[in-house]
C-alpha positions as CSV (number, residue, x, y, z in Angstrom):
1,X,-27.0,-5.4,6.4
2,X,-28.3,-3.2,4.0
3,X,-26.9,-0.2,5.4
4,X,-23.1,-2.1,5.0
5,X,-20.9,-2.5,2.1
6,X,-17.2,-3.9,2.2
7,X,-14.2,-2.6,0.8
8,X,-11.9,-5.2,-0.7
9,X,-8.2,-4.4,-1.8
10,X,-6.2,-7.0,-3.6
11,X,-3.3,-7.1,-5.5
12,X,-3.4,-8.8,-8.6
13,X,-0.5,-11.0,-10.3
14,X,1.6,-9.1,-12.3
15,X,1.2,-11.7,-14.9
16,X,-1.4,-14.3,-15.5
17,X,-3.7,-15.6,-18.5
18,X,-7.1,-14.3,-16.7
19,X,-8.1,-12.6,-13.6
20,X,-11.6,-12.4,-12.9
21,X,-14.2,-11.9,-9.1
22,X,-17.3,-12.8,-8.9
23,X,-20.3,-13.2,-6.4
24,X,-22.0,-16.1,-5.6
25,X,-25.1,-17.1,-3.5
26,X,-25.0,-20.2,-1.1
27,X,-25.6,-22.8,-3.4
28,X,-21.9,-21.5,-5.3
29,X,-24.1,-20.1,-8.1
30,X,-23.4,-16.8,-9.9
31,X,-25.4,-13.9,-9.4
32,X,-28.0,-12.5,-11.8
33,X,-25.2,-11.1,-14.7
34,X,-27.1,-10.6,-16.9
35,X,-28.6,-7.8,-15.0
36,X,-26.6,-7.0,-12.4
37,X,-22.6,-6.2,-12.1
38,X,-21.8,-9.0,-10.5
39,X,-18.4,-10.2,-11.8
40,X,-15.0,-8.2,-13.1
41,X,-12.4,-9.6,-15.0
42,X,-9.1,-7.8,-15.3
43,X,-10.2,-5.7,-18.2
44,X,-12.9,-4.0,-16.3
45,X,-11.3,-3.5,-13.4
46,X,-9.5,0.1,-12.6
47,X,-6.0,-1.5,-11.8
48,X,-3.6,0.8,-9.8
49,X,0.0,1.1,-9.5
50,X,1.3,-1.6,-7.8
51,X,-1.4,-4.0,-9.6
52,X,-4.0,-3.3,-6.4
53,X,-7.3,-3.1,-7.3
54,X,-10.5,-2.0,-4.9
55,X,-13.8,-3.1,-5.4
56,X,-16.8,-1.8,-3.5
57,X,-19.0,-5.1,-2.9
58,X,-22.7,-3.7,-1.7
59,X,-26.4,-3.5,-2.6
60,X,-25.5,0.2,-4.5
61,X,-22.9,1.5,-6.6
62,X,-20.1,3.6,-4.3
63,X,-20.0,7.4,-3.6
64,X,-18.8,10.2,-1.6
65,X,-15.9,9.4,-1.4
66,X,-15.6,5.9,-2.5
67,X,-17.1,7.0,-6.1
68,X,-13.8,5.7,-8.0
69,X,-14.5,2.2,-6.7
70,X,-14.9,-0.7,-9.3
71,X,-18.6,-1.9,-8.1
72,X,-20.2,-5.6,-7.3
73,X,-23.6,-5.8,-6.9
74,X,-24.8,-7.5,-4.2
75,X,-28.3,-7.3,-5.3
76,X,-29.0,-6.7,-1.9
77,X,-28.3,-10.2,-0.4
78,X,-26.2,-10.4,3.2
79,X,-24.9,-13.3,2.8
80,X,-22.4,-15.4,-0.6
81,X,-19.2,-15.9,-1.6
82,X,-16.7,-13.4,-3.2
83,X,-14.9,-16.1,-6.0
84,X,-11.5,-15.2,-7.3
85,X,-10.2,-17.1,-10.7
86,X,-6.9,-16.8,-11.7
87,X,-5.4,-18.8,-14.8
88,X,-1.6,-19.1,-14.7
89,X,-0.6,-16.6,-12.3
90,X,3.0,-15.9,-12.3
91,X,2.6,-16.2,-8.3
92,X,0.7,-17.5,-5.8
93,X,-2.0,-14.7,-5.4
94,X,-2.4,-12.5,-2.0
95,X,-4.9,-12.8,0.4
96,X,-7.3,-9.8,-0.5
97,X,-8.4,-7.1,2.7
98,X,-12.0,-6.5,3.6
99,X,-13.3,-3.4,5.2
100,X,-16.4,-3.3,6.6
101,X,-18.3,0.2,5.8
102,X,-21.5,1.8,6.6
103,X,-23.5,3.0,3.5
């Protein structure tokens, strides 16, 4: 819903060529990047100790509270897929944690 955004939490491999998310619509296309954030690769992503990483996936960029969030861009779809790519991890990677959070 509009009024929704999810909270996901992942840990990332501690080692691995490339790391990236991205958001993709039914058909398993990307979203608009060229205008929109819709995609983070390890470099852009604000990477805590412990290699966790939360990204605020919603139609707006994060506050309040969730303000130091990295931020997808749904561009206001309710429904896609959250894509994870990772090139040679040194480890199988985690299952990532979704919250569910009004806006």
């Amino acid at each position: 819903a509009s009024d929704e955004a999810l909270i996901m939490e992942a840990t990332l491999p501690r080692d691995c060529a490339f790391a990236s998310v991205n958001l993709w619509n039914r058909f398993l296309q990307t979203l608009d990047y060229e205008n929109h954030q819709v995609s983070l690769n390890r470099k852009q992503m604000h990477i805590k100790e412990g290699n966790l990483v939360r990204i605020w996936i919603g139609p707006s960029p994060p506050t309040g509270r969730y303000k130091d969030l990295d931020w997808l861009d749904t561009e206001g779809r309710v429904t896609g897929f959250i894509f994870w790519r990772f090139i040679l991890p040194d480890k199988i990677p985690e299952q990532p944690r979704l919250t569910l959070v009004k806006v």
